[in-house]
C-alpha positions as CSV (number, residue, x, y, z in Angstrom):
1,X,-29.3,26.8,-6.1
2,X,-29.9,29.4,-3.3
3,X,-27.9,32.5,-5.1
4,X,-30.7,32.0,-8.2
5,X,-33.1,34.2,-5.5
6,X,-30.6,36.5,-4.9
7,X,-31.0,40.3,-6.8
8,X,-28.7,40.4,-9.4
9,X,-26.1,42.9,-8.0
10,X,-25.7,40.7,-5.0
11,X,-25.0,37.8,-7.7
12,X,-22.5,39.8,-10.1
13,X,-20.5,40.4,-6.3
14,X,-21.1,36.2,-5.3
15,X,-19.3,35.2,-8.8
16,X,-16.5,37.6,-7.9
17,X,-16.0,35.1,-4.9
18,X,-16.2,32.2,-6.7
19,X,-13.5,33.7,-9.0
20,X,-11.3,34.5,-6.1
21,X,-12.0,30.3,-4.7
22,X,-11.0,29.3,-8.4
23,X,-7.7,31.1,-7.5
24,X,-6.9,29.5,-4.1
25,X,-8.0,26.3,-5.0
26,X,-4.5,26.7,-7.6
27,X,-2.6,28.2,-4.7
28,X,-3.9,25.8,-2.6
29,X,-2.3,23.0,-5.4
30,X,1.2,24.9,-5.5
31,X,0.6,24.2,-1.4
32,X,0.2,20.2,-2.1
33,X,3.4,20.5,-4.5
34,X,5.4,22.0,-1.8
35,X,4.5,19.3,0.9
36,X,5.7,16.9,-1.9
37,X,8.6,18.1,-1.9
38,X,9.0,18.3,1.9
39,X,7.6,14.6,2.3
40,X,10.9,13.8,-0.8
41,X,13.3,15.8,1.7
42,X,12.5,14.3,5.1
43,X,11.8,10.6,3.4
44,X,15.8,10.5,2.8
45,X,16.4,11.2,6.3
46,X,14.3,8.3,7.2
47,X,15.6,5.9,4.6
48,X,18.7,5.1,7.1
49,X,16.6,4.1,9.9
50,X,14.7,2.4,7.7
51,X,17.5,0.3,6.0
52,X,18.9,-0.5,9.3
53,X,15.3,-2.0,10.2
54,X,15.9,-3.8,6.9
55,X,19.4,-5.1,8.3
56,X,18.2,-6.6,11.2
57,X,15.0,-8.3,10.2
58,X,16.6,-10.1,7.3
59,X,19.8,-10.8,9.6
60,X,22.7,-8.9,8.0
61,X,22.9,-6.8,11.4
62,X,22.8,-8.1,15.1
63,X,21.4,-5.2,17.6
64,X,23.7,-4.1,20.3
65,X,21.7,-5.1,23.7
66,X,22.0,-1.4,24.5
67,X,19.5,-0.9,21.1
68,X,17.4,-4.2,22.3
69,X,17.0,-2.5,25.7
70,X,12.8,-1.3,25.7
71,X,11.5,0.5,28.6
72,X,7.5,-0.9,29.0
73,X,5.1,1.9,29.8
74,X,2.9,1.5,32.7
75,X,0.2,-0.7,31.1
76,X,3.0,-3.3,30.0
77,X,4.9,-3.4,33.6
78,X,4.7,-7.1,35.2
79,X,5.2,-8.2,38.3
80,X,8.3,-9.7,39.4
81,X,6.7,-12.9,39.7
82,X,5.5,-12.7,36.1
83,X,8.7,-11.1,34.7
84,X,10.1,-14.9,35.8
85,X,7.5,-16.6,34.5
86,X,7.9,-15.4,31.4
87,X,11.7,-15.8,31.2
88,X,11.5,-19.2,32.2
89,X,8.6,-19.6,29.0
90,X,11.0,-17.4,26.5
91,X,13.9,-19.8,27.7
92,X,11.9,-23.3,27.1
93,X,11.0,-22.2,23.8
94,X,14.5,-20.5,23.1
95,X,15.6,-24.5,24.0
96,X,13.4,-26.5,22.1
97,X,14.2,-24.7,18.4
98,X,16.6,-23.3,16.2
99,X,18.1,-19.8,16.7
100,X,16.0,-18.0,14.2
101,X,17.8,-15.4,12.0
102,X,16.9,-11.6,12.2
103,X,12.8,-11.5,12.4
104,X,11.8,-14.7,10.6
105,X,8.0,-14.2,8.2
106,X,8.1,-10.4,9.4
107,X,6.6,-8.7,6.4
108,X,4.0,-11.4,5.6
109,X,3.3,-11.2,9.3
110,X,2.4,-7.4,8.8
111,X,-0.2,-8.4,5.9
112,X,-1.6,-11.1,8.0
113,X,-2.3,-8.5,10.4
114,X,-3.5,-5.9,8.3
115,X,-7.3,-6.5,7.2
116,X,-7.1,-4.2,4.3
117,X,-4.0,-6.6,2.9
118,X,-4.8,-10.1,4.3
119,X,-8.1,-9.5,2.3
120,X,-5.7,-10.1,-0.8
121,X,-3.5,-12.6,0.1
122,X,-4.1,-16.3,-0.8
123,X,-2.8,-19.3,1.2
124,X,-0.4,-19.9,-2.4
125,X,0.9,-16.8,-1.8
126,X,2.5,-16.9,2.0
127,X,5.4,-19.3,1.2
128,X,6.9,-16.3,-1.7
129,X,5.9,-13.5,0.7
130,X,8.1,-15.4,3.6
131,X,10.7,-14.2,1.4
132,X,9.7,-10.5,1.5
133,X,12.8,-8.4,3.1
134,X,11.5,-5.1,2.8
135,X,9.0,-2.8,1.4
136,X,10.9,0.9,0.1
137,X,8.6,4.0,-0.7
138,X,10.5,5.9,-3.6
139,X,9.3,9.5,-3.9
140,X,9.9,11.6,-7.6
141,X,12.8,13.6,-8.5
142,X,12.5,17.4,-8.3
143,X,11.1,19.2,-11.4
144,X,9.3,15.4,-12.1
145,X,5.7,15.0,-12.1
146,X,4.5,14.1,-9.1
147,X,4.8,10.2,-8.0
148,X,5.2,8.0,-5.4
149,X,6.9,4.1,-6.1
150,X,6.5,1.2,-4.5
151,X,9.6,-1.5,-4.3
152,X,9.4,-4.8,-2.7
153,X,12.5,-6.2,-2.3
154,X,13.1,-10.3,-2.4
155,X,15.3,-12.6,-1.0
156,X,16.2,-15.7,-3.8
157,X,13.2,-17.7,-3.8
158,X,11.8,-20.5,-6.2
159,X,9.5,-18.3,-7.6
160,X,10.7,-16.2,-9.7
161,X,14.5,-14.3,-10.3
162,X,13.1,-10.6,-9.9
163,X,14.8,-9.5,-6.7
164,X,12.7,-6.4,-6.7
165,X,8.8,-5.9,-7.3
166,X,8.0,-2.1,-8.3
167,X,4.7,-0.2,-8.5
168,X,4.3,3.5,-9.5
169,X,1.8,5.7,-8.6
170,X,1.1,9.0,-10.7
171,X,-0.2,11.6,-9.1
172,X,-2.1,15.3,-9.9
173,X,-2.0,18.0,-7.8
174,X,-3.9,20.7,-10.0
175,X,-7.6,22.0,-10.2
176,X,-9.7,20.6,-12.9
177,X,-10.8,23.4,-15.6
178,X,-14.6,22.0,-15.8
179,X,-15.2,21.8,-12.1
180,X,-12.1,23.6,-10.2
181,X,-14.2,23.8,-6.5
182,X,-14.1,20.1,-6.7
183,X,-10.4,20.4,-5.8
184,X,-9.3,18.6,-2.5
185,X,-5.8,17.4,-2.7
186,X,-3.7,15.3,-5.1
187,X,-5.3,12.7,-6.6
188,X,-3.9,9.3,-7.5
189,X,-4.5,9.6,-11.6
190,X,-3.5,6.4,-12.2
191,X,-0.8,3.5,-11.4
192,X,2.0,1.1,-13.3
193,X,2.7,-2.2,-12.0
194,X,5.8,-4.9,-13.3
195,X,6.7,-8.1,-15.1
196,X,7.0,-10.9,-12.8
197,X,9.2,-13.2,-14.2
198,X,7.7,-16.4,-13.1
199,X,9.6,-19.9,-13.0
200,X,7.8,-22.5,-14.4
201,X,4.6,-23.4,-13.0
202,X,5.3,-21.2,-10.4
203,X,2.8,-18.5,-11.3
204,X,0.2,-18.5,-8.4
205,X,-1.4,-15.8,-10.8
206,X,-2.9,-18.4,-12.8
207,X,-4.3,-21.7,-12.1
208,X,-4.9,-24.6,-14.6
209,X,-8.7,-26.0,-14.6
210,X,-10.0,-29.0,-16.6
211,X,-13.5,-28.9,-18.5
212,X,-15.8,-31.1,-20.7
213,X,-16.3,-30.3,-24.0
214,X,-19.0,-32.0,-26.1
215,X,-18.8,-32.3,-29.8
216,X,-21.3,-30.6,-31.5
217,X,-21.6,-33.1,-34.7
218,X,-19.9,-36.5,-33.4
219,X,-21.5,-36.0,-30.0
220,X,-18.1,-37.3,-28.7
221,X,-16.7,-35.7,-25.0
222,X,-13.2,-34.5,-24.5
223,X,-11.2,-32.6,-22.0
224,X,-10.0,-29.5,-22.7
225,X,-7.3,-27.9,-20.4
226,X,-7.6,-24.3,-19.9
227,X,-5.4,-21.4,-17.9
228,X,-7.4,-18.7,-16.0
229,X,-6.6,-16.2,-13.4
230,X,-6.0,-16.6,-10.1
231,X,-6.8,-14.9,-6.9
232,X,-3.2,-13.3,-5.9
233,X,-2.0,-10.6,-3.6
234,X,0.6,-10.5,-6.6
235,X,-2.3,-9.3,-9.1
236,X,-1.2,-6.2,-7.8
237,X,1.6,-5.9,-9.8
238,X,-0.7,-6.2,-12.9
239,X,-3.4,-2.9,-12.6
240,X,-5.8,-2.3,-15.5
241,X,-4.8,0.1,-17.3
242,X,-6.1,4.0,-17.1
243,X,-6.8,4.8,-21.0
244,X,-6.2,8.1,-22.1
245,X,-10.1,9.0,-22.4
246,X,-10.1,8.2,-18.8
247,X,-13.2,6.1,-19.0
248,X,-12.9,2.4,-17.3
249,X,-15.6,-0.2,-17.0
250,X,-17.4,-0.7,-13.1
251,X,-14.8,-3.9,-12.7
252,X,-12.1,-2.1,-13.3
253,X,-12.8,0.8,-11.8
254,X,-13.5,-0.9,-8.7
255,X,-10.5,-2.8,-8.7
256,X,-8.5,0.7,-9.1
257,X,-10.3,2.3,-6.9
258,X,-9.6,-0.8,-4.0
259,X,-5.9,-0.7,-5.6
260,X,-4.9,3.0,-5.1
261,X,-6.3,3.0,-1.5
262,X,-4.1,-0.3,-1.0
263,X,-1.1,1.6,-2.4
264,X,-1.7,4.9,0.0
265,X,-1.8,2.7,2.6
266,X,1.0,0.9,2.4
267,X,2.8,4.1,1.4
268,X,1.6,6.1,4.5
269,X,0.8,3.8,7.4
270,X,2.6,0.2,6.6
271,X,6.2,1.1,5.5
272,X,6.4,4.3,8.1
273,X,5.5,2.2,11.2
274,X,5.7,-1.6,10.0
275,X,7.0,-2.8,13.4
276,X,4.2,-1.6,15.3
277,X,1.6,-3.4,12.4
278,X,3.7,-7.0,13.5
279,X,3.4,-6.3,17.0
280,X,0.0,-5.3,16.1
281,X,-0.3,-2.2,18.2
282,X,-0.6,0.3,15.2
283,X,-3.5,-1.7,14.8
284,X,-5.0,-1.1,18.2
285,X,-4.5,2.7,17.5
286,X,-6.2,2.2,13.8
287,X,-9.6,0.9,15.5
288,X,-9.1,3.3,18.3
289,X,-9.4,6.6,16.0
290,X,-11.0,4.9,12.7
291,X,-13.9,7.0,13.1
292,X,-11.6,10.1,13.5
293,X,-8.7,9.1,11.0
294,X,-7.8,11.4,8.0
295,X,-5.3,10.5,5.7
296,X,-2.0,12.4,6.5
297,X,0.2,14.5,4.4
298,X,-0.6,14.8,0.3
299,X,-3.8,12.9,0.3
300,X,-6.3,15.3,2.2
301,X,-9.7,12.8,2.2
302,X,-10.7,9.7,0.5
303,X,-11.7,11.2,-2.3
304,X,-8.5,11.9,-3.3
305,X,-7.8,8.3,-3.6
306,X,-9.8,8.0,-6.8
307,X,-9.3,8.9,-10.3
308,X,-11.3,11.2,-11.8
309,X,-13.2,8.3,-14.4
């Protein structure tokens, strides 16, 4: 390291420094706990528009016309001649189905479009996640440690009775003793998932595959039916577990690691601004600055999107 060269009065002074960084990087932790709170005050002011954007995609509110009126910027002004066209289209179509109620497949629509999400989800899994009605980020109480939760919330479906799908997300915003400059934000420490209660061979968790089995004395061949995991976005609900010694094999860190980036995502880009990820603009904007992009608020780099295993 360069301060080994330097004389040793000039290194008794640089350890004073790193004394004084230990001590921001704590203020600097009390900083991250106050934005916490900030992001728990401001998240119930948004709840109500959020609910209302609940209402009307599952259809238990119609929008006045004077809340359906949008005014197109400059890019997305048509001709007249166009403006007709496309009436006349919207009509025909209007014509030749059903009224559709609220915003029919809008939430599995937003995962379709999402690469990060889509990269989870299985064909099996589109006909439950049609009956996906909204996605709730719950922050912790006051005076609690510091956590972020997850709810999906489900229409009745012939999948399973839960009507709401929860996943927890515990959080640390502190410097660690052995290697406080390390410090860079809360980290995601580790995450708790739910029981599904599937219906009867409805669990697209697992899947059911034959084999042949040779007997080692009679030499006679049977088949033997065996259940083993399946590829599901709903896998999700299901994390390995962090064990108290912190230390996790290279699967299951991996899948952490994948699954707490999933979870900040979802938390900071899809639930905030979900209409824009169905129309797919926020995506346009995402590959715009993807080279530029930092996550906002409590997580301050991808780093802080690991545990420390």
């Amino acid at each position: 390291m360069a301060d080994n060269y330097l004389p040793k009065v000039v290194k008794r002074r640089v350890n004073a420094l790193k004394n004084l960084q230990v001590k921001c990087a704590h203020i600097e932790a009390k900083f991250y706990e106050e934005v916490h709170e900030l992001e728990r005050k401001y998240a119930a002011l948004y709840q109500p528009l959020f609910d209302k954007r609940s209402d009307i995609v599952k259809a238990a509110y119609e929008p006045t016309d004077e809340e359906c009126e949008w005014k197109p910027d400059e890019e997305e002004e048509l001709t007249e001649e166009m403006k007709e066209k496309a009436k006349v289209e919207e009509e025909k179509k209007d014509e030749e189905k059903e009224d559709p109620k609220g915003i029919p497949e809008f939430w599995l629509t937003v995962f379709k479009n999402v690469d990060l999400l889509s990269e989870m989800l299985q064909e099996h899994d589109e006909p439950i996640l049609k009956h996906l009605q909204d996605i709730k980020v719950k922050f912790s109480d006051a005076g609690q440690p510091m956590s972020f939760t997850l709810e999906f919330y489900f229409e009745p479906n012939d999948f399973f009775p839960n009507t709401v799908l929860t996943k927890t997300y515990k959080m640390r915003s502190e410097p660690d003793e052995s290697d406080p400059f390390s410090f860079d934000g809360p980290e995601i420490m580790g995450c708790t998932g739910c029981t599904v209660d599937w219906i009867k061979g409805k669990n697209v968790t697992l899947k059911t595959i034959k084999k042949k089995q040779k007997h080692k004395g009679r030499g006679t061949v049977r088949t033997v039916t065996k259940t083993v995991p399946n590829d599901s976005f709903f896998n999700f609900f299901s994390p390995p577990e962090v064990p108290e010694s912190g230390e996790l094999d290279e699967d299951s860190e991996a899948v952490l690691a994948a699954d707490f980036e999933i979870g900040h995502f979802i938390r900071e880009r899809i639930v905030p601004r979900a209409v824009l990820y169905f129309t797919g603009e926020a995506i346009e904007d995402d590959d715009d600055d993807v080279s530029e992009r930092q996550p906002s608020s409590v997580m301050k780099s991808n780093d802080a999107l690991f545990p420390n295993v």
